[in-house]
C-alpha positions in Angstrom: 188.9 -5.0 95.6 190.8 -5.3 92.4 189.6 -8.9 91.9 192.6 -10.2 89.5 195.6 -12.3 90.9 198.7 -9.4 89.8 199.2 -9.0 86.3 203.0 -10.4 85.0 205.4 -8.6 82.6 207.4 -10.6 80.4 210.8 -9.7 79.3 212.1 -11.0 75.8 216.4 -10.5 76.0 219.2 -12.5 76.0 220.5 -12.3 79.1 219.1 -12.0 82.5 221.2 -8.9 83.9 220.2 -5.5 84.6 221.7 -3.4 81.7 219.9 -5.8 79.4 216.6 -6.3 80.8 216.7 -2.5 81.1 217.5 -2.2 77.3 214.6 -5.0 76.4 212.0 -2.7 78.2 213.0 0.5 77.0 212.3 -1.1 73.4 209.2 -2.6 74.3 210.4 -6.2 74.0 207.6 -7.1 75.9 204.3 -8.9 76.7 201.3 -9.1 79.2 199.2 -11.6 80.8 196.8 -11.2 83.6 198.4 -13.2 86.3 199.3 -16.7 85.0 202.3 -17.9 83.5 201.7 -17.4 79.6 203.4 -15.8 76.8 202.7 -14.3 73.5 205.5 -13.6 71.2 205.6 -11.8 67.7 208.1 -11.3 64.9 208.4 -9.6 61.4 211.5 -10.8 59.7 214.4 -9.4 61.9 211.8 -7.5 64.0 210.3 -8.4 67.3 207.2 -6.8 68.9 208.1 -3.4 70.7 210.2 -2.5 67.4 209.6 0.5 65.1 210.7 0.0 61.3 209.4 0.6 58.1 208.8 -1.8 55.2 207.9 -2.2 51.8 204.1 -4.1 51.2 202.4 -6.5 52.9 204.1 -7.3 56.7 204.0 -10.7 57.5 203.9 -11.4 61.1 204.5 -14.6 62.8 202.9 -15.1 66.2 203.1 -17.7 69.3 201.3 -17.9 72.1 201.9 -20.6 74.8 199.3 -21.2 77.5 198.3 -24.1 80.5 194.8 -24.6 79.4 193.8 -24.2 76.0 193.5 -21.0 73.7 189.9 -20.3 73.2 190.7 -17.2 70.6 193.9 -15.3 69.1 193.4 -12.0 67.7 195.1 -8.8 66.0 194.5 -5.9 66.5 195.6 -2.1 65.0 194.8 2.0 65.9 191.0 1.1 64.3 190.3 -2.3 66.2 190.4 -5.8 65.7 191.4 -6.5 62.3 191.8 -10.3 62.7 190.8 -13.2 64.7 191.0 -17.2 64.9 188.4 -19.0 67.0 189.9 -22.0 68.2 186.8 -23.6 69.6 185.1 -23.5 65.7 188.7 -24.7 64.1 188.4 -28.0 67.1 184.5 -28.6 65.6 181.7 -27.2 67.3 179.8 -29.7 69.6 176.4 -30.8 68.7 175.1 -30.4 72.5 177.6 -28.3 74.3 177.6 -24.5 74.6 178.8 -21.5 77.0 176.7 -19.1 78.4 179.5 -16.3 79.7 178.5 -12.8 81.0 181.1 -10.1 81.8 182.6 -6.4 82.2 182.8 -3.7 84.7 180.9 -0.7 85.8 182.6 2.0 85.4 186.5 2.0 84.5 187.8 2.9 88.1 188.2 1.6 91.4 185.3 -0.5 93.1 184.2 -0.9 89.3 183.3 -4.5 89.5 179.8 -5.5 88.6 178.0 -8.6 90.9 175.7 -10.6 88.7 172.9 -12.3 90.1 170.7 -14.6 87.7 169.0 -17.0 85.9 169.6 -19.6 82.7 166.7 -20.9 82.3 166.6 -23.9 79.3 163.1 -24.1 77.7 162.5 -27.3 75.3 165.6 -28.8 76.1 167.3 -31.3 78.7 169.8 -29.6 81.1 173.0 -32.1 81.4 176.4 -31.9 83.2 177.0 -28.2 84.1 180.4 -26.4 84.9 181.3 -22.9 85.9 184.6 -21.6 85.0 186.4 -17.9 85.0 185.9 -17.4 88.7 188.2 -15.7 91.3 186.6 -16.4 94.5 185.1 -19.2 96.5 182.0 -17.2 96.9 181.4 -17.3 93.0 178.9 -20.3 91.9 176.8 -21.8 89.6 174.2 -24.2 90.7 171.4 -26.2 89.3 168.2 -24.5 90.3 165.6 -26.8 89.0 164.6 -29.0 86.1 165.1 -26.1 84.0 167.0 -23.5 85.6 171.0 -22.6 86.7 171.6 -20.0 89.4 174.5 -17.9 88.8 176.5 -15.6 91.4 179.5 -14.0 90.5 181.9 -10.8 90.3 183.1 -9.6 87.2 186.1 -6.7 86.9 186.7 -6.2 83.8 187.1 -10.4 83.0 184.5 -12.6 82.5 182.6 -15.6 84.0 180.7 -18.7 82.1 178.8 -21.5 82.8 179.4 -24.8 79.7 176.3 -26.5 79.6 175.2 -29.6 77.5 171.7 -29.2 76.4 169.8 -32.1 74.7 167.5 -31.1 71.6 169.6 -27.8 71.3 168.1 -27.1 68.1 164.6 -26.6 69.3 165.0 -25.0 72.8 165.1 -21.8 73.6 167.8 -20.2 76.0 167.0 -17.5 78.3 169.0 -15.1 80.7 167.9 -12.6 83.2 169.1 -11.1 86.6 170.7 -8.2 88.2 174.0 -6.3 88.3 174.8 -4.5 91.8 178.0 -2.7 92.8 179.9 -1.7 95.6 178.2 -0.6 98.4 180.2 2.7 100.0 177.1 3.5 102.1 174.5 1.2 103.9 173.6 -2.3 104.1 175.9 -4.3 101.9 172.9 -7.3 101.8 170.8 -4.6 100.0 172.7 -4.1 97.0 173.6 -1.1 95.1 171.7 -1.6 91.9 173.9 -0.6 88.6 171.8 2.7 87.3 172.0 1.8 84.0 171.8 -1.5 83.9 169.6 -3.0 86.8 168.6 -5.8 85.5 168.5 -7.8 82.6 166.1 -10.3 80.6 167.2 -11.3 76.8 166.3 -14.6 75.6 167.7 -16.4 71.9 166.7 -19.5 70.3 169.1 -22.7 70.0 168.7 -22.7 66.3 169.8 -19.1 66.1 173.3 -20.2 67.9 173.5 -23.2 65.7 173.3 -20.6 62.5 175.7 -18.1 64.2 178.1 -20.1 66.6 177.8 -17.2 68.9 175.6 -14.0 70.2 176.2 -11.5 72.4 173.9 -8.4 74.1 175.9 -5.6 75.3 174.8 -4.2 78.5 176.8 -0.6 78.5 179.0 0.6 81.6 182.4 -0.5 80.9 182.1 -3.4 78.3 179.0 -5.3 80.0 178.0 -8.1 78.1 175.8 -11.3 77.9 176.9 -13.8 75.6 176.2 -17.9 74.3 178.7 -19.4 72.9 179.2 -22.8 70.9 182.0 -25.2 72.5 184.0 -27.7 71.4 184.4 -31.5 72.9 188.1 -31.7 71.7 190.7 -30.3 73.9 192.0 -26.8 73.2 196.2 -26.3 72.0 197.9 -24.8 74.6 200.3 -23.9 71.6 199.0 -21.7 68.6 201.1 -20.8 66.5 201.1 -19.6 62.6 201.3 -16.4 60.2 199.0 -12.8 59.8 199.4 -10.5 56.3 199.3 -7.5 57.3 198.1 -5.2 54.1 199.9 -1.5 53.9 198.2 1.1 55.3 199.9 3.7 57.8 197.4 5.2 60.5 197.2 9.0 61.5 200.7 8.9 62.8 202.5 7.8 59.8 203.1 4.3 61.1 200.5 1.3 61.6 200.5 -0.3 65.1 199.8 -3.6 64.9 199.2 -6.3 68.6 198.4 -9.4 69.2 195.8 -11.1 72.1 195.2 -13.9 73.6 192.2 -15.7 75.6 192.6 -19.3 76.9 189.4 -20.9 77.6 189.6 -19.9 81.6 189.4 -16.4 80.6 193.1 -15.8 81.3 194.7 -13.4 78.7 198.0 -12.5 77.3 198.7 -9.4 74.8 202.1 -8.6 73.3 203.8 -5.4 72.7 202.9 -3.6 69.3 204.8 -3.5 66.7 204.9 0.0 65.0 205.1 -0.5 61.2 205.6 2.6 58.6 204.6 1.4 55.0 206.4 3.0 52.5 
């Protein structure tokens, strides 16, 4: 129903007792990952995420994150949005031939939220190679080749989201098209029917390969709760699973007097790790 695998807590303290795991949560000495074992840590001078304190110009914050299969983006983020991001796969060297097709998001931002894709890549001008799907949390999610120029896709998305990494000969001149349908839960009726998503139905949106050569990626958004299609340029290289390194943040105090500042995490599998913010007052 919930479709993740139990999201983890982790503690930063120096001792594993009760009066000082108690003390590390009240302060926020914390950070969150969707179910697998990775970490994201943060730290401003003497400060750790979770702290409040105020400084004079620029912050500098150093970050970590430690994963099991390969970071595919880190990125800041404040009260106003993203406000910084590295894109590992483009730092490793984009392939020549290899790119992701990934589709995700949720309904409605609730329970029974997920949305169940059914669809079509379709490869036009182009040679389909090895295929792999990735991102899913269910034996009944797939991708499958379904003809010379087509992949059959059937998955569930909560909130997370699936992809299929495709290597495509001639990339420059094809032309890459998606389409489908998004159904939800079905309270009432035949489950085999469907319950098409109001707003969203179905989808048809179609790019060129030389567009996502220029770019390195696209993305449609579909509405609900962050419903997206997206292709993506890939790397051949292998991923760290340790990223580490240094953010400026520039003064600037938001609404409150203070400037909250996080960190996030995506590994290529679509697992995902944020830490606690740090709450920075500029003089």
């Amino acid at each position: 129903m919930f479709g993740t695998k139990g999201g983890l807590t982790g503690i930063i303290a120096d001792k594993l007792d009760r009066a000082t795991i108690g003390r590390a949560l009240r302060a926020r000495h914390t950070f969150a990952a969707t179910g697998e074992r990775l970490v994201g840590l943060t730290r401003c001078g003497k400060h750790t995420q979770g702290d409040e304190f105020g400084i004079k110009g620029p912050a500098k914050i150093e970050y970590r994150f430690l994963g099991n299969t390969g970071w595919d983006e880190i990125a800041a983020y404040d009260h106003t949005g993203c406000i910084w991001r590295r894109d590992l796969q483009q730092e490793a060297g984009y392939s020549e031939r290899r790119i992701r097709v990934r589709w995700g998001g949720a309904r409605i931002p609730d329970r029974y939220r997920w949305a169940e894709w059914r669809g079509t890549i379709s490869i036009f001008n182009g040679t389909i190679n090895p295929v792999a799907g990735g991102g899913f949390e269910h034996q009944e999610e797939s991708v499958w080749r379904a003809g010379p120029t087509d992949i059959g896709f059937r998955t569930d998305t909560y909130g997370d989201a699936d992809c299929v990494i495709i290597d495509v000969s001639n990339l420059a001149h094809c032309r890459i098209r998606m389409s489908g349908r998004i159904d939800g839960y079905v309270k009432v009726g035949n489950p085999l029917e469907g319950n098409p998503f109001v707003h969203c139905p179905t989808f048809e949106w179609e790019i060129t390969g030389a567009e996502l050569l220029e770019s390195g990626s696209v993305r449609r958004d579909l509405g609900g709760t962050e419903l997206f299609l997206g292709v993506e340029r890939v790397t051949d290289s292998a991923l760290p699973r340790n990223v580490g390194g240094s953010l400026e943040i520039e003064p600037r105090n938001g609404p409150h007097g203070f400037r909250p500042v996080y960190f996030y995490g995506r590994q290529t599998d679509d697992a995902k790790a944020w830490t606690s913010a740090m709450f920075i007052e500029f003089a």
